[in-house]
ROMINU-837181 format. One line per 3 residues: number of its first residue (from 0); their letters; for each residue x, y, z of C-alpha. Coordinates in nm, 3 decimals. Layout:
<nodes>
NUM> A> X Y Z ~ ... .
</nodes>
This chain:
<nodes>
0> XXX> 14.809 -8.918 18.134 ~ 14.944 -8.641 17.977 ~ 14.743 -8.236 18.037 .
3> XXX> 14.795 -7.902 17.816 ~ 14.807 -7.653 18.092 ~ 14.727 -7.317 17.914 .
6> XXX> 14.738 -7.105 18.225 ~ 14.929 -6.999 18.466 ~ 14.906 -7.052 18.884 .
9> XXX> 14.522 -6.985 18.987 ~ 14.454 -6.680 19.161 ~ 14.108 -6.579 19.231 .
12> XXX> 14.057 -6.209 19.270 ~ 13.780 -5.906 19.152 ~ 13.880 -5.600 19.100 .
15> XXX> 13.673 -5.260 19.058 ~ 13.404 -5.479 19.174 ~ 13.387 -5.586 19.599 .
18> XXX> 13.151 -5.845 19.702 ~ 13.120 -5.699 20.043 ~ 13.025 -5.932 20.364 .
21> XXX> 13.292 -6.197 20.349 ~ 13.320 -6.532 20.173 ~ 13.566 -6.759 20.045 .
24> XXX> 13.746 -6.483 19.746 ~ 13.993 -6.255 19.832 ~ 13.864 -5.911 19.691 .
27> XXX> 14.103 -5.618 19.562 ~ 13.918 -5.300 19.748 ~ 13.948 -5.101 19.396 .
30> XXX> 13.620 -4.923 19.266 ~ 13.551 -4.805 18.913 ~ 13.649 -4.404 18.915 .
33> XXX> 13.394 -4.336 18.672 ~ 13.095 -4.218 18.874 ~ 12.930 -4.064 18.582 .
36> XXX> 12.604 -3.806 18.643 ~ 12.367 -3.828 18.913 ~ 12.354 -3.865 19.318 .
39> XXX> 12.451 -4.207 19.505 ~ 12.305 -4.255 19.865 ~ 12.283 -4.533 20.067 .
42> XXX> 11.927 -4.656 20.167 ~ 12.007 -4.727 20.505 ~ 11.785 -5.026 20.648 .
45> XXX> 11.692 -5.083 20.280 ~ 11.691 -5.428 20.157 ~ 11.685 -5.572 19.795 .
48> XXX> 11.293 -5.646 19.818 ~ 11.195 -5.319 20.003 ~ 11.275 -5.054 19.781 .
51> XXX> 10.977 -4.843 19.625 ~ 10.938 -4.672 19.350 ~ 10.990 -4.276 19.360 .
54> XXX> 10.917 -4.034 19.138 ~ 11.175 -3.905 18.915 ~ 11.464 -4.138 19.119 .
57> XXX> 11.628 -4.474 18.958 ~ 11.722 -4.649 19.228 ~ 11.825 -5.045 19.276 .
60> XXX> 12.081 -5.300 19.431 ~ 12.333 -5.534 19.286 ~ 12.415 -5.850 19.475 .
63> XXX> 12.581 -6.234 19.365 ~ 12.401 -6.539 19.303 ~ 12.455 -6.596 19.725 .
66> XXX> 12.291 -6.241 19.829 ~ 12.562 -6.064 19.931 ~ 12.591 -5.676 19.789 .
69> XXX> 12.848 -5.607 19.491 ~ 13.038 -5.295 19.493 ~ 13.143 -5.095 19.204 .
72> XXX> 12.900 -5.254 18.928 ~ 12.826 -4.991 18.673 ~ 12.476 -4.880 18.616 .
75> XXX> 12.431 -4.710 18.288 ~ 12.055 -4.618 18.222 ~ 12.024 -4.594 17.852 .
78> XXX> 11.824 -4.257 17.734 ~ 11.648 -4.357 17.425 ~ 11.532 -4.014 17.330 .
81> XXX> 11.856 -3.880 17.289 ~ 12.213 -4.018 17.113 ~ 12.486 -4.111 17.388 .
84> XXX> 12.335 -3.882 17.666 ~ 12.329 -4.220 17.897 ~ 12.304 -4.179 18.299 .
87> XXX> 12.592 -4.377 18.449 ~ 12.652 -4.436 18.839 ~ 12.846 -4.696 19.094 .
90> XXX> 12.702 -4.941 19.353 ~ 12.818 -4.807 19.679 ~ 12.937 -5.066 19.963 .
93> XXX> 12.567 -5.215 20.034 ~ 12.554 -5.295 19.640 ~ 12.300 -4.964 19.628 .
96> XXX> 12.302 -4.753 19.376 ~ 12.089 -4.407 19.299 ~ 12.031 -4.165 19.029 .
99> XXX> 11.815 -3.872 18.943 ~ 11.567 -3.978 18.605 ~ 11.354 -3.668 18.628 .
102> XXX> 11.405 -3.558 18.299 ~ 11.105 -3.557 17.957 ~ 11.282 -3.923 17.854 .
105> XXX> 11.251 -4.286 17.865 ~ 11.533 -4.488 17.985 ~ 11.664 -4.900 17.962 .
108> XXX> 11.838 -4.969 18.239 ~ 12.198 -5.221 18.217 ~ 12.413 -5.321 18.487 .
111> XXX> 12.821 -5.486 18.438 ~ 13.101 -5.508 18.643 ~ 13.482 -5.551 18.563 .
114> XXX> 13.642 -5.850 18.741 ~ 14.026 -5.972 18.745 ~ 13.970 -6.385 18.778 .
117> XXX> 14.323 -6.596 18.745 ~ 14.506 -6.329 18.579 ~ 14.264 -6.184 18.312 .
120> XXX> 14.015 -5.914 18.325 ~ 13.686 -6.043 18.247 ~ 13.365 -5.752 18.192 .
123> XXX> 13.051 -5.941 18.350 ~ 12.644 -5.838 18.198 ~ 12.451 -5.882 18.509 .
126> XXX> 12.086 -5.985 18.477 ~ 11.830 -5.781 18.585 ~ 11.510 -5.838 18.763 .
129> XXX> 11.271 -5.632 18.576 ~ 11.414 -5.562 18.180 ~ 11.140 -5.332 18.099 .
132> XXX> 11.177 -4.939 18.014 ~ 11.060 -4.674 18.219 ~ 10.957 -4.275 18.186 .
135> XXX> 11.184 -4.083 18.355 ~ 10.959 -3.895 18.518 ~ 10.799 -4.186 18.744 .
138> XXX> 11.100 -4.350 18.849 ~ 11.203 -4.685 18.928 ~ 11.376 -4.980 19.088 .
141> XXX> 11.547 -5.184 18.902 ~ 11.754 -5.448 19.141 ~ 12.043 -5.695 18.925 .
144> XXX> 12.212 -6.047 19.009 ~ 12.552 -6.225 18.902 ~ 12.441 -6.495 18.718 .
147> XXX> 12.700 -6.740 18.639 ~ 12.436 -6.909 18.404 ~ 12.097 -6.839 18.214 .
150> XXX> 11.975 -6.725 17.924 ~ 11.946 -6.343 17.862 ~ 11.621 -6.168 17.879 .
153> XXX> 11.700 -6.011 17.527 ~ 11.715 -6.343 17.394 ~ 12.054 -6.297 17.313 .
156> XXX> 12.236 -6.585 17.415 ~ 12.346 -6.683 17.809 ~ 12.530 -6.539 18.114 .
159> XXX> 12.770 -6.874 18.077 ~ 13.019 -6.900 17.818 ~ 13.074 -7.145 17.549 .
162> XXX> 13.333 -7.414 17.472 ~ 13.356 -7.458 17.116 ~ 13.579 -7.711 16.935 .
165> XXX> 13.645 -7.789 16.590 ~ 13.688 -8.168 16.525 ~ 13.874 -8.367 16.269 .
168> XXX> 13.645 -8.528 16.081 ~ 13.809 -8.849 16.017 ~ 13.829 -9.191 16.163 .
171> XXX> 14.216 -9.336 16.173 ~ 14.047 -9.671 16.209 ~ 13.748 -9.654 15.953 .
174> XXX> 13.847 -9.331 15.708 ~ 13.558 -9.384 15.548 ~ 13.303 -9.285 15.864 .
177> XXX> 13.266 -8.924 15.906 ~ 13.240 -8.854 16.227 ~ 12.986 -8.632 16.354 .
180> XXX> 12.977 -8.280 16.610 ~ 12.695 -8.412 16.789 ~ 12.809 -8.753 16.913 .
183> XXX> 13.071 -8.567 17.110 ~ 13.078 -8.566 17.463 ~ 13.285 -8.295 17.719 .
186> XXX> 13.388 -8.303 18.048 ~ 13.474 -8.007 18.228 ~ 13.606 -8.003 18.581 .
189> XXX> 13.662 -7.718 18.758 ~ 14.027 -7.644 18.869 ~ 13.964 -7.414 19.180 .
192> XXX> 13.672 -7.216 19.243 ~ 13.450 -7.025 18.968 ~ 13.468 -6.675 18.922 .
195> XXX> 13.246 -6.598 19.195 ~ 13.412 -6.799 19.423 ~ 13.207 -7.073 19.423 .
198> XXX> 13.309 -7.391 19.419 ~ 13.127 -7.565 19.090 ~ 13.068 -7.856 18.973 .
201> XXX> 13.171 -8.110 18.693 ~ 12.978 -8.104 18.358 ~ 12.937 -8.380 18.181 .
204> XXX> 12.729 -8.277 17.845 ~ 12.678 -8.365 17.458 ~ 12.813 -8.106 17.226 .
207> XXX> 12.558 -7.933 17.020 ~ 12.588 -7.729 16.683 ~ 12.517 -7.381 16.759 .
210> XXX> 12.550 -7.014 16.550 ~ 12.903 -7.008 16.648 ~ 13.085 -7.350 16.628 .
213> XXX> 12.972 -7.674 16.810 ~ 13.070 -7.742 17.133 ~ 12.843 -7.628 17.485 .
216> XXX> 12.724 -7.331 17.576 ~ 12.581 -7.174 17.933 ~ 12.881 -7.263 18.121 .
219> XXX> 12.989 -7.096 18.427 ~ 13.296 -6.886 18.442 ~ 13.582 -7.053 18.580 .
222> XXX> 13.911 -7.246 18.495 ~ 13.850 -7.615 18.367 ~ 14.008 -7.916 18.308 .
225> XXX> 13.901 -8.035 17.970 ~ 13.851 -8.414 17.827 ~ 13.582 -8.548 17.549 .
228> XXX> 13.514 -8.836 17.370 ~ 13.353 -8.993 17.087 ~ 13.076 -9.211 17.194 .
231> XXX> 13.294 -9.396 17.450 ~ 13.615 -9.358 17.263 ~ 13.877 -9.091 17.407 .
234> XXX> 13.971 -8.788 17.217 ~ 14.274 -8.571 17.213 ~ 14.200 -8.216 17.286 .
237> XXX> 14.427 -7.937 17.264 ~ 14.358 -7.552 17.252 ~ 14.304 -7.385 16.903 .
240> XXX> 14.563 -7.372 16.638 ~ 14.863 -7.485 16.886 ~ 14.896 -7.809 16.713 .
243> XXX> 14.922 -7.974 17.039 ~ 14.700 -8.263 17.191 ~ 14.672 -8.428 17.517 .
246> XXX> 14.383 -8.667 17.708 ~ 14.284 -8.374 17.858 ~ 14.403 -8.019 17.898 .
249> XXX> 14.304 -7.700 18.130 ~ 14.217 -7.384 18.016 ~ 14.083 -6.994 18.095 .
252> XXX> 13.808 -6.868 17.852 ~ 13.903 -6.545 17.675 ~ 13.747 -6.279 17.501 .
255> XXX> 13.541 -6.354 17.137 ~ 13.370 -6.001 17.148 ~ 13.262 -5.749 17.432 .
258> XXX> 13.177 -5.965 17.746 ~ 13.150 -6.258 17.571 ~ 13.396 -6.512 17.674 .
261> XXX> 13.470 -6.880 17.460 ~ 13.747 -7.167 17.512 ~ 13.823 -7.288 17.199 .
264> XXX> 13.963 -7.625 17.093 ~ 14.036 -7.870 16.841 ~ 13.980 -8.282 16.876 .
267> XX> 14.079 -8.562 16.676 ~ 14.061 -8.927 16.764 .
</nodes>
């Protein structure tokens, strides 16, 4: 069986961001320089369900999907009174992060870190726990999560990325059938561990039509080996525009806009 391999040797490391008590991905001990405006204290014996609320204070904690504390996300709290006069401050080592809020102003609170995951950068949106807006004046806590998966709480798509693919149309055995997006089936199997280190699992789905292309969408970050078919029969995939086709080929997702990631191929019988 022949394979399109589209990257290079897997290496799994984050950088400006440190997932902090151990686990299975070596971590690059580099934090974002931009500390932006505001104080950052640890909340010693604090843990990510015992933080209160305190007046005039935006405080939280950033950890993965497993618990453990992420340092170096960014925490940008979005004044909506005034144009580009944003609050922006790090996660410390326990994934804790604090800022003063105490200002006549109502603030939206994001959270993203910057990761370097088998070569490429990648920026991550991390989902918070409460979404809603808050007066500066009353403070609050607003914790976040790496989500590999899920939809957004803006209703703006997923924390997964999408593999899209643009099929040819036509049957070599019955030219007259045109074949059809939806009656497409991918396989994706993880070659090494996802960007969070963990260790994934195979996905086995039916493409759907979506805004952007057919193809799947909410799919964890990671490197995948790549086959379809077209009910039952096999397809030849190969990436986007190279011309080239294989049973199956592996590939990295790359950037489509700001922190939104696609693989994109083309498939033919």
């Amino acid at each position: 069986m022949r394979r399109l391999l589209l990257a290079g040797m897997l290496t799994v490391t984050l950088g400006g961001c440190v997932i902090t008590t151990g686990g299975p991905v070596p971590v690059s001990t580099q934090v974002s320089a931009e500390q932006g405006k505001g104080t950052q204290e640890v909340e010693a014996g604090q843990d990510n369900g015992t933080l209160e609320v305190e007046a005039g204070v935006l405080k939280g904690r950033v950890v993965g999907a497993d618990g453990r504390p992420i340092q170096g996300a960014e925490i940008a709290a979005d004044n909506q009174l005034l144009y580009n006069s944003n609050l922006i401050v790090s996660t410390d080592a326990d994934g804790f992060y604090r800022v003063d809020t105490d200002v006549a102003a109502t603030f939206h609170v994001t959270a993203r870190m910057k990761i370097d995951f088998n070569g490429k950068n990648y920026a991550i949106d991390l989902a918070p726990e409460d979404d809603t807006s808050f007066a500066g004046p009353t403070g609050a806590v607003r914790n976040f999560t790496w989500k590999l998966t899920g939809e957004r709480p803006d209703g703006l798509g997923h924390y997964g990325s999408s593999v899209l693919f643009y099929l040819d149309n036509v049957d070599p055995q019955n030219p007259e059938v045109y074949l059809e997006d939806e009656n497409v089936e991918v396989t994706l199997t993880p070659e090494g561990p996802l960007a969070d280190g963990s260790a994934g699992q195979t996905i086995t789905r039916r493409a759907m039509r979506t805004p952007d292309g057919s193809g799947l969408v909410d799919v964890p970050l990671g490197r995948y080996r790549i086959s379809a078919n077209y009910q039952g029969r096999p397809l030849q995939v190969g990436p986007r525009n190279s011309g080239q086709y294989a049973a199956e080929v592996v590939a990295d997702f790359t950037q489509h806009i700001n922190a939104v990631y696609w693989i994109e191929l083309e498939m033919k019988l």
